[in-house]
C-alpha positions, 0 to 999 in steps of 0.5 A: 500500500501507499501514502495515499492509501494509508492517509485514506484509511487513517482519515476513515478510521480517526472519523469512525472514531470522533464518531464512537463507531467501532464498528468497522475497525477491522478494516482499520486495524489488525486482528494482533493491533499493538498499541504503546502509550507512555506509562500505560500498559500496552494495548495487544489485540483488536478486542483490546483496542475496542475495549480501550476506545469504549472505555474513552468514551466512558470516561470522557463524556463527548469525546471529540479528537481533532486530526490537525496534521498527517503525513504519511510514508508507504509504512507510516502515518504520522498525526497530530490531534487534540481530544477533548471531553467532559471527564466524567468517568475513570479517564487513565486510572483517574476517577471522575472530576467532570472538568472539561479536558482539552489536550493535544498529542501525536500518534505514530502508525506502522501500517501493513497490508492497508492497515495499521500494525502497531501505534505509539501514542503520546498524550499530551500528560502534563496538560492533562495533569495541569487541568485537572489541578495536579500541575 
């Protein structure tokens, strides 16, 4: 697959997920998706991933993620984002606060086969942190 057509799927995908629609992942992800975030436990398995996105939109009323940039290689798709909600459920081990959060963060995707393999995300923890009092 190309740039072009992993920006494609990488739009679809991010769009499902603005959306809370997990129910096309499998054209978006890999059955064995490996996941790795900064001080988190490592999302293995489609069923994990599934679990993890149902437990943001659980944990962050309205959830909404903004894609501001993305670029792509014929394995890559690099993105920038901000998501944001209302924190009104566990969010990341953090029990419900009901402030209003707004963070940014970027994701790196390894796609295979016109889907994605493996990711590293990397929230924006300090932001996260400072609004909700710790910082």
């Amino acid at each position: 697959m190309g740039a072009a057509k992993n920006l494609a799927v990488h739009v679809r995908w991010a769009d499902a997920e603005d959306h809370h629609d997990l129910s096309h992942h499998s054209e978006f992800i890999h059955d064995d998706i490996e996941v790795r975030s900064p001080g988190s436990e490592p999302v293995i398995g489609i069923e994990d991933y599934i679990g993890m996105m149902e437990g943001l939109y659980v944990g962050l009323k309205d959830f909404h993620v903004v894609v501001h940039d993305r670029f792509a290689t014929d394995d890559r798709v690099v993105c920038r984002w901000t998501t944001s909600g209302t924190h009104v459920g566990d969010f990341s081990g953090l029990p419900a606060t009901g402030k209003f959060l707004e963070f940014p963060g970027a994701s790196i995707w390894e796609f295979s086969d016109g889907k994605a393999r493996r990711g590293w995300t990397y929230p924006g923890v300090v932001v996260i942190m400072q609004q909700l009092g710790f910082g």
